[in-house]
C-alpha positions in Angstrom: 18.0 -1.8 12.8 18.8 -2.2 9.3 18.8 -5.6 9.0 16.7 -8.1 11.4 16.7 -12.0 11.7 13.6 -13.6 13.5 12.4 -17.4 13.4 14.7 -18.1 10.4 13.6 -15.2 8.8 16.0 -11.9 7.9 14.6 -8.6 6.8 17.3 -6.3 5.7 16.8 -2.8 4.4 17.6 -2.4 0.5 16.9 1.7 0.2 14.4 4.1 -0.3 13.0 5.4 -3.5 11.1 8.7 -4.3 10.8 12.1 -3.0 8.0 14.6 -2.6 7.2 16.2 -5.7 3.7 17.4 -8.0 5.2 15.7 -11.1 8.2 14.3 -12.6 10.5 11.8 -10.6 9.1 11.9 -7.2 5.6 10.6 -5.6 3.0 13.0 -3.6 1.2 10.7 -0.6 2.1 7.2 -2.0 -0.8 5.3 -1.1 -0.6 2.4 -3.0 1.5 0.2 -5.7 1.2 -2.8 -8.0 3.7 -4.6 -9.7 2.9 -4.9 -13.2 4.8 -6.5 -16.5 8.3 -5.8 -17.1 9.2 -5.3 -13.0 7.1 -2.1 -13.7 5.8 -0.6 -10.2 2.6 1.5 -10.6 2.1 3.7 -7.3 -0.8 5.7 -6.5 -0.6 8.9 -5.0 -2.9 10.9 -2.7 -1.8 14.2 -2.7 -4.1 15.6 -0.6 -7.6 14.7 1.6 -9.1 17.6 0.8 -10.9 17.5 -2.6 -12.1 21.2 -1.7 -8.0 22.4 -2.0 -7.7 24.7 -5.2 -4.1 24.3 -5.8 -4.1 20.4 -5.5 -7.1 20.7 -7.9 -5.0 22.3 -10.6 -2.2 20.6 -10.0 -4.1 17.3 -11.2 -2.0 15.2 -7.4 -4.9 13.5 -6.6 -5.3 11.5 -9.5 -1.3 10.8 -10.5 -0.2 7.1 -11.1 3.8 7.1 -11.4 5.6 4.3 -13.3 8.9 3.4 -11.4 11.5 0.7 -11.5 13.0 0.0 -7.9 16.5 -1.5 -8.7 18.1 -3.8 -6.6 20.0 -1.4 -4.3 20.2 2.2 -4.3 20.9 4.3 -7.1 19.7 2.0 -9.7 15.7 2.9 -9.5 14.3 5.1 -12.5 11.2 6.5 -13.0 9.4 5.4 -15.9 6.6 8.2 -16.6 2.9 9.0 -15.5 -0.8 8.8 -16.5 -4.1 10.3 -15.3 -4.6 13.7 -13.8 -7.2 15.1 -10.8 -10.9 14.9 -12.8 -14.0 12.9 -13.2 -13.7 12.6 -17.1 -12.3 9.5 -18.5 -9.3 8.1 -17.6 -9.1 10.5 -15.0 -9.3 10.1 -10.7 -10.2 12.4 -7.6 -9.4 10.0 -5.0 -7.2 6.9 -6.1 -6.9 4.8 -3.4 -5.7 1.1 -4.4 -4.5 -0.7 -7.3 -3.8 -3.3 -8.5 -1.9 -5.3 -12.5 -3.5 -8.4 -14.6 -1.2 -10.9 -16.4 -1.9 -8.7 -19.5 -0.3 -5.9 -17.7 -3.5 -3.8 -17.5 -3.9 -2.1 -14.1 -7.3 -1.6 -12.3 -7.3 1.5 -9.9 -9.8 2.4 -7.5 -11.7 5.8 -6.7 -12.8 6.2 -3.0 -14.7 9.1 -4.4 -16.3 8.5 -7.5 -16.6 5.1 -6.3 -15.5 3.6 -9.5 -13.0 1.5 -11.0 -10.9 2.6 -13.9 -8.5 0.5 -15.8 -6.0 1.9 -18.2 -3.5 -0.3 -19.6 0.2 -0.9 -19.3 1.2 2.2 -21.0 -1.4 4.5 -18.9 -3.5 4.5 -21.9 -7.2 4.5 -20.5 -9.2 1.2 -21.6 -12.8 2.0 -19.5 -13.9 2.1 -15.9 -17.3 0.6 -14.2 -18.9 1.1 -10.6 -18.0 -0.6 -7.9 -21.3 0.1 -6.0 -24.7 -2.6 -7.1 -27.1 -0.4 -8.4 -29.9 -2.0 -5.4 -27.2 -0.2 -2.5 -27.6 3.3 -1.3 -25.8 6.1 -0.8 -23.2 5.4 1.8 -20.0 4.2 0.1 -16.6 4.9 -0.1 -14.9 1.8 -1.8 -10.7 1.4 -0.8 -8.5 -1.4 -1.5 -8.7 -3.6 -4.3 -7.1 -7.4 -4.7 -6.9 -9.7 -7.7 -7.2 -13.9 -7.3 -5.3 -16.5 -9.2 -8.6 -16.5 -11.4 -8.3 -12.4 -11.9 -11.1 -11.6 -10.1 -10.9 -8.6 -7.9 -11.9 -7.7 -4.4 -13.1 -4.2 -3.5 -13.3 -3.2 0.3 -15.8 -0.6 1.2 -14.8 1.7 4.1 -18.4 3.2 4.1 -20.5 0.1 3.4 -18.7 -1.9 5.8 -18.4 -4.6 3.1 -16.4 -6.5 1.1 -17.1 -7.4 -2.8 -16.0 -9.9 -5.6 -16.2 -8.9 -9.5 -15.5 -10.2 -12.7 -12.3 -7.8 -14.5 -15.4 -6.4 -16.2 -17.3 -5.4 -13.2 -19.8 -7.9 -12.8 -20.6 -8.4 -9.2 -20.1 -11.8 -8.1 -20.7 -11.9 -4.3 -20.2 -9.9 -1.5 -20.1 -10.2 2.6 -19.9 -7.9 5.3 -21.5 -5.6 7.9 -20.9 -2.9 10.5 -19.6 -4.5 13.7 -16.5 -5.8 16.1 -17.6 -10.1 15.3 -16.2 -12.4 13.3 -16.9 -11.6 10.0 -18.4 -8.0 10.7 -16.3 -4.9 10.2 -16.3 -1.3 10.8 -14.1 0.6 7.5 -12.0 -2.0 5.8 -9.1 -0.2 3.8 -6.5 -2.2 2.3 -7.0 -5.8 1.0 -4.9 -8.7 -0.7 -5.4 -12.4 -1.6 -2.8 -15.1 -0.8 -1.8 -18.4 -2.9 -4.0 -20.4 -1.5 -7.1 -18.3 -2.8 -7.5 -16.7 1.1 -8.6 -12.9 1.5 -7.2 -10.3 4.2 -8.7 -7.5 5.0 -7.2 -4.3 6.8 -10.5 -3.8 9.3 -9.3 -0.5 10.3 -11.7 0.5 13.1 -11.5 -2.9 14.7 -7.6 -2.3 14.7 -7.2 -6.3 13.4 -6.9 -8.1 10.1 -9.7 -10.3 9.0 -9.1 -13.8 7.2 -11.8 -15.0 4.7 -12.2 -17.5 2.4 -13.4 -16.5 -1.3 -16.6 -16.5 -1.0 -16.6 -14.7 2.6 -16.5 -17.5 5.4 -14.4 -15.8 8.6 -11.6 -17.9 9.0 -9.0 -16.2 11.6 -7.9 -13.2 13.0 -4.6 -11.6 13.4 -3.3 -9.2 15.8 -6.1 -7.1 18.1 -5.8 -3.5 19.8 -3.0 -2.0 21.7 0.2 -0.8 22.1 2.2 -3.7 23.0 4.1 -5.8 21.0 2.1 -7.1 17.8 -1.5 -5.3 18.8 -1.7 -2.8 16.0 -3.8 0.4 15.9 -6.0 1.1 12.2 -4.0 -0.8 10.2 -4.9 0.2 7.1 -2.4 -2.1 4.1 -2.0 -5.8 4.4 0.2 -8.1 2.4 1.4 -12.1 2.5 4.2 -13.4 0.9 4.7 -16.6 -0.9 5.5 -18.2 2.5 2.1 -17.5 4.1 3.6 -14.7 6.4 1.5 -11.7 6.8 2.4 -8.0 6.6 0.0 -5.4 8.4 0.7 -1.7 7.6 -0.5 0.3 11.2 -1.0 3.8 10.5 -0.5 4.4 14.8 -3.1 6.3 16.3 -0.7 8.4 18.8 2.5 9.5 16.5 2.0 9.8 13.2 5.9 9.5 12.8 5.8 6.4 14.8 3.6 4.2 12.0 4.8 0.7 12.0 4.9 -2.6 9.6 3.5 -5.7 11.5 4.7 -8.9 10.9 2.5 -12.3 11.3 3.7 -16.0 10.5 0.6 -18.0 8.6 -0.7 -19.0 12.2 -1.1 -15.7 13.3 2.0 -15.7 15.3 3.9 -12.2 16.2 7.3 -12.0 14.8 8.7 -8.5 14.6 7.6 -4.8 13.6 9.2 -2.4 11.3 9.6 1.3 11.9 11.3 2.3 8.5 15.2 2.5 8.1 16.1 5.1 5.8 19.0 6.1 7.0 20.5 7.9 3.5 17.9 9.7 1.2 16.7 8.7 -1.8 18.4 9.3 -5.4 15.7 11.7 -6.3 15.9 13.1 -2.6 19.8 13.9 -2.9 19.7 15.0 -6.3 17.6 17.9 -4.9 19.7 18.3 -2.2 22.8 18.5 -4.2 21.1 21.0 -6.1 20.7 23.8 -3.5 23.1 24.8 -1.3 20.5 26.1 1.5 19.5 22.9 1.3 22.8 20.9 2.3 23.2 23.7 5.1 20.0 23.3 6.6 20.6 19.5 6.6 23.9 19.9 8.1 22.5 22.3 11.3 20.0 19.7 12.3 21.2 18.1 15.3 20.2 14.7 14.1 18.6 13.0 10.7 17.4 10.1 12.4 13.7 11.1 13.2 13.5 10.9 9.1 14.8 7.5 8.7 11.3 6.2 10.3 8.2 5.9 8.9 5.4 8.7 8.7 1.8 7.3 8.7 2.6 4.7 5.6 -0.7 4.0 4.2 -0.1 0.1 2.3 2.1 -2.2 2.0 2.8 -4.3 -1.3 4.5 -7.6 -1.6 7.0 -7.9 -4.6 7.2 -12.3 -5.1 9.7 -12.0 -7.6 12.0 -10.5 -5.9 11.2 -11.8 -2.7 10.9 -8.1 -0.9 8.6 -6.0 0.8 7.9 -2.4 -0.5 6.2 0.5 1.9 4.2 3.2 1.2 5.3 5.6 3.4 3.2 8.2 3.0 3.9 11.4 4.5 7.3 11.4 3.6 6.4 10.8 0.0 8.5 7.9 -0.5 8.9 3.7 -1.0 10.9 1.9 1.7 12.3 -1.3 0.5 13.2 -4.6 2.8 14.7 -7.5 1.7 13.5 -11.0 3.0 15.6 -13.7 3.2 16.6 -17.1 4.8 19.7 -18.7 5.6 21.3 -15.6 6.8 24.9 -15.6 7.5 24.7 -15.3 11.0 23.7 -18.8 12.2 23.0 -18.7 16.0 20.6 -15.8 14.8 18.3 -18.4 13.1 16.8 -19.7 16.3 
């Protein structure tokens, strides 16, 4: 459904942005994004898991940061450039996983491989980078998601360490929390992370199929959603993202169909209120350029006896919050793309609003 009201909420779908593509006006396994200054949208991309693969190695996917613009509505997104490339030198990334922009516009992006966070500034131009791993810990980590406080410190999840940990912007450690388990306050591989108004940290606990709620300094204070397939249980949810209202956004990668990856909704009290499966019913500028470009393209397309197993999403992998313009943007993943949604109230349709 492209457009959805619940408890005086409405989501409607804006459009899609992106395609799949090694360089150049298109995204390869978004995985993350950031808005930064000048409605700038930095997006991470994956490109591949395997380090080992040859061809993604030359290809430099696995460390590419695109700058887009979304638009308001379809057609009007452009794509800015790129910086970084696949590599362990300076500047340079094997396994970017999150990211995040500081009110200077510099962007901090972290390396679930080198375990290391680079920053580069708003041009792409690389500034420095620093571990994210205390000298005292050993070798098991694999840091993830990364989120930013109203005082620009950061927060670095670490899927490997099971733990959670708080830095200065220049990489001083101020405090961290965490440890392998299924209690309050314990996790087992936290991914994606993000910090509300009020100072409170989420974290996507992905084996323990919930998000955690923490104060700053790492006090458990709630849980949302728990593990199953009925409506609002989530399976390894691996983004997370509140808005300025307090509602929460969990990004569940599914554990069944990997077309059937879904965006869970929470109010602030940890209350269910709808799911989103992706609603891209028309393709992307980028998309449809390439179409329009081959003809066995647009024949193919036409054979198919239906389009709609596209429109959904396809393991999305983080979810991002855009305040400004009060919408939600979707990293769905395996279809190499950014799925936009609207969030209004008031909606025209008043007996919805119930």
């Amino acid at each position: 459904m492209l457009t959805e009201t619940v408890a005086g909420r409405t989501y409607d779908y804006s459009h899609s942005v992106g395609r799949g593509a090694q360089t150049g006006m298109g995204f390869s396994n978004p995985v993350a994004a950031a808005l930064g200054k000048d409605d700038i949208l930095y997006v991470v991309n994956r490109g591949s898991e395997s380090i080992s693969n040859v061809a993604w190695n030359r290809t430099g996917v696995g460390g590419r940061i695109c700058k887009v613009t979304l638009g308001s509505q379809a057609g009007e997104e452009e794509f800015v450039g790129e910086f970084s490339k696949y590599g362990d030198a300076d500047g340079q990334l094997i396994w970017g996983v999150g990211i995040v922009a500081d009110s200077q516009g510099n962007v901090y992006v972290t390396d679930g491989w080198l375990n290391r966070v680079t920053v580069f500034d708003q041009e792409g131009d690389y500034l420095r980078h620093w571990s994210a791993i205390p000298g005292d810990e050993g070798e098991v980590n694999g840091i993830a998601g990364i989120a930013m406080d109203a005082d620009e410190n950061l927060y670095i999840t670490d899927g490997r360490s099971h733990k959670v940990r708080k830095f200065t912007k220049d990489g001083d450690l101020l405090n961290s929390w965490g440890s392998l388990g299924d209690g309050p306050d314990q996790l087992d591989s936290p991914w994606g992370i993000t910090v509300d108004g009020e100072g409170f940290v989420y974290v996507a606990d992905f084996k323990n199929h919930r998000v955690q709620k923490f104060t700053s300094d790492g006090k458990f204070v709630a849980q949302f959603a728990s593990h199953g397939k009925r409506r609002g249980q989530i399976n390894y949810p691996v983004g997370v993202a509140v808005d300025a209202e307090g509602d929460v956004y969990i990004c569940d990668w599914s554990e069944n169909d990997w077309e059937q990856g879904k965006v869970h909704i929470f109010d602030k009290s940890g209350k269910f209120l709808t799911s989103l499966a992706g609603d891209a019913q028309q393709l992307a500028k980028w998309a449809q350029m390439t179409v329009d470009a081959n003809a066995d393209y647009i024949k193919r397309r036409r054979e198919v006896k239906s389009t709609e197993p596209e429109w959904n999403f396809a393991q999305p992998a983080g979810v991002s919050f855009d305040t400004a313009n009060n919408r939600l943007v979707v990293m769905d993943t395996q279809r190499s793309r950014l799925q936009i949604y609207n969030k209004s109230g008031g909606y025209l349709v008043p007996q919805l609003n119930l």
